[in-house]
N, C-alpha and C positions, 0 to 999 in steps of 0.2 A: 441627760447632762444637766448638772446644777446652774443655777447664774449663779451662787458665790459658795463656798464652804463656812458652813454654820460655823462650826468652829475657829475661823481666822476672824469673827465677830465679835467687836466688842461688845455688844450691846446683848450677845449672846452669854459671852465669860459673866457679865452683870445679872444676867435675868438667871443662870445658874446658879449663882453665889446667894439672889436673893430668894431662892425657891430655898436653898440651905437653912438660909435665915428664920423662912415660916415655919420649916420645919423644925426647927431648936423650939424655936417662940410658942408654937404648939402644944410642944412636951408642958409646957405651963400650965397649959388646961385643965381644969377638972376633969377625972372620968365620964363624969355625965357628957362631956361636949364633945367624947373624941368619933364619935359618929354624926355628929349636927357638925356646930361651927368648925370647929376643929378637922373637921373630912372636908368642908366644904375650904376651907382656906388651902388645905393642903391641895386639893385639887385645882383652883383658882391659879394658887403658883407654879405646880405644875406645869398647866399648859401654858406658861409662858416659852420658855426656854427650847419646847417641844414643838408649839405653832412657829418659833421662830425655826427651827431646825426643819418643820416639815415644809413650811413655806418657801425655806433657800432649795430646796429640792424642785421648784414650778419649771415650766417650762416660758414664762415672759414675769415681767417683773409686777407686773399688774395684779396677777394670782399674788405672788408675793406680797404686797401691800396689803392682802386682803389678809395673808394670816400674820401681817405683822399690825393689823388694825385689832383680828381678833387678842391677839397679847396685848393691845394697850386696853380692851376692853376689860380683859382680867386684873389689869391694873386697880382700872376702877370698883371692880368687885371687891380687891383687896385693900385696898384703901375704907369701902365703907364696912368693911369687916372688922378694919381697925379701931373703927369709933365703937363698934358694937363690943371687942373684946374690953377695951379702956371701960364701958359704961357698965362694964360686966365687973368690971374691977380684977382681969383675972391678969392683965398686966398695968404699971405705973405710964405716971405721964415720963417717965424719962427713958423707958422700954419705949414706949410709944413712939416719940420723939427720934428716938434711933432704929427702925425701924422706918419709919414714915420718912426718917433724910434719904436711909437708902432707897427707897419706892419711889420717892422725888426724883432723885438723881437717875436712876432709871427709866423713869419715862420721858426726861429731858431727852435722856441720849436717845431714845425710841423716838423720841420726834423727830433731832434732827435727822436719822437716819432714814426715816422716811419723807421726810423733805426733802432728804437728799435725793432719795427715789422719784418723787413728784416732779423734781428738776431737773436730773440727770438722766435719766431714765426712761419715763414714760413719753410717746410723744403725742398725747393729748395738747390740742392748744387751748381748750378752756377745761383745764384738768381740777378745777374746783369743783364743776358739777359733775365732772365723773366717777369722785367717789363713790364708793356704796356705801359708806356710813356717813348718814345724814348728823349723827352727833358727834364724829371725829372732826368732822368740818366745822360744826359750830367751837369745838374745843382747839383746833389749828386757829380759828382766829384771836379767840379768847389767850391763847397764849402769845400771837403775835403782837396783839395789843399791848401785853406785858412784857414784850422783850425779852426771851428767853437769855 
């Protein structure tokens, strides 16, 4: 039995649309990249929308957090994939720019959703240190600081 259906997920319809996105962005590439960068982003994006789908399939919500940590991790793969295509010159800063809002906007929603999990959900009482990623935690504060 699932805890939720992937697909009544916003933040799933989002991380599909922008696995879309890499893939158009992609076709931009030179020949030479479509086995390097170019495989490697499309893969990044990929499992986003796919750990969020295999994760709503867990049996406690905890599992789940864990592959909706592994998709914000792909986030950040794609993000530093972004500066490397820009310095590559193989997209403009205004490709980039659009692009990198949607990746933003995404992983907002990715946080709050797993906040909302942190909160609603788990019943850990000191559920900071029970993350398993040591750098999701350091990035949860960093973005509370900033007020999402």
């Amino acid at each position: 039995m699932n805890l939720t259906n992937y697909k009544n997920l916003e933040i799933y319809s989002l991380a599909h649309q922008l696995t879309l996105d890499f893939y158009s962005l992609s076709e931009k590439f030179p020949e030479k990249e479509s086995k390097n960068l170019g495989s490697q982003i499309i893969r990044a994006a990929t499992s986003i929308p796919l750990n969020i789908a295999e994760g709503s399939g867990s049996i406690s919500y905890k599992v789940f957090l864990n592959y909706l940590i592994y998709s914000y991790r792909s986030c950040l793969e794609l993000e530093a994939a972004l500066y490397l295509v820009r310095d590559l010159n193989y997209i403009d800063e205004k490709e980039l720019d659009n692009i990198y809002e949607k990746l933003d906007k995404f992983v907002r929603k990715l946080y709050r959703y797993m906040k909302y999990i942190e909160d609603n959900k788990l019943n850990n009482k000191n559920r900071l240190n029970k993350y398993p990623s040591a750098y999701y935690n350091q990035q949860k504060i960093i973005l509370e600081q900033n007020k999402l």
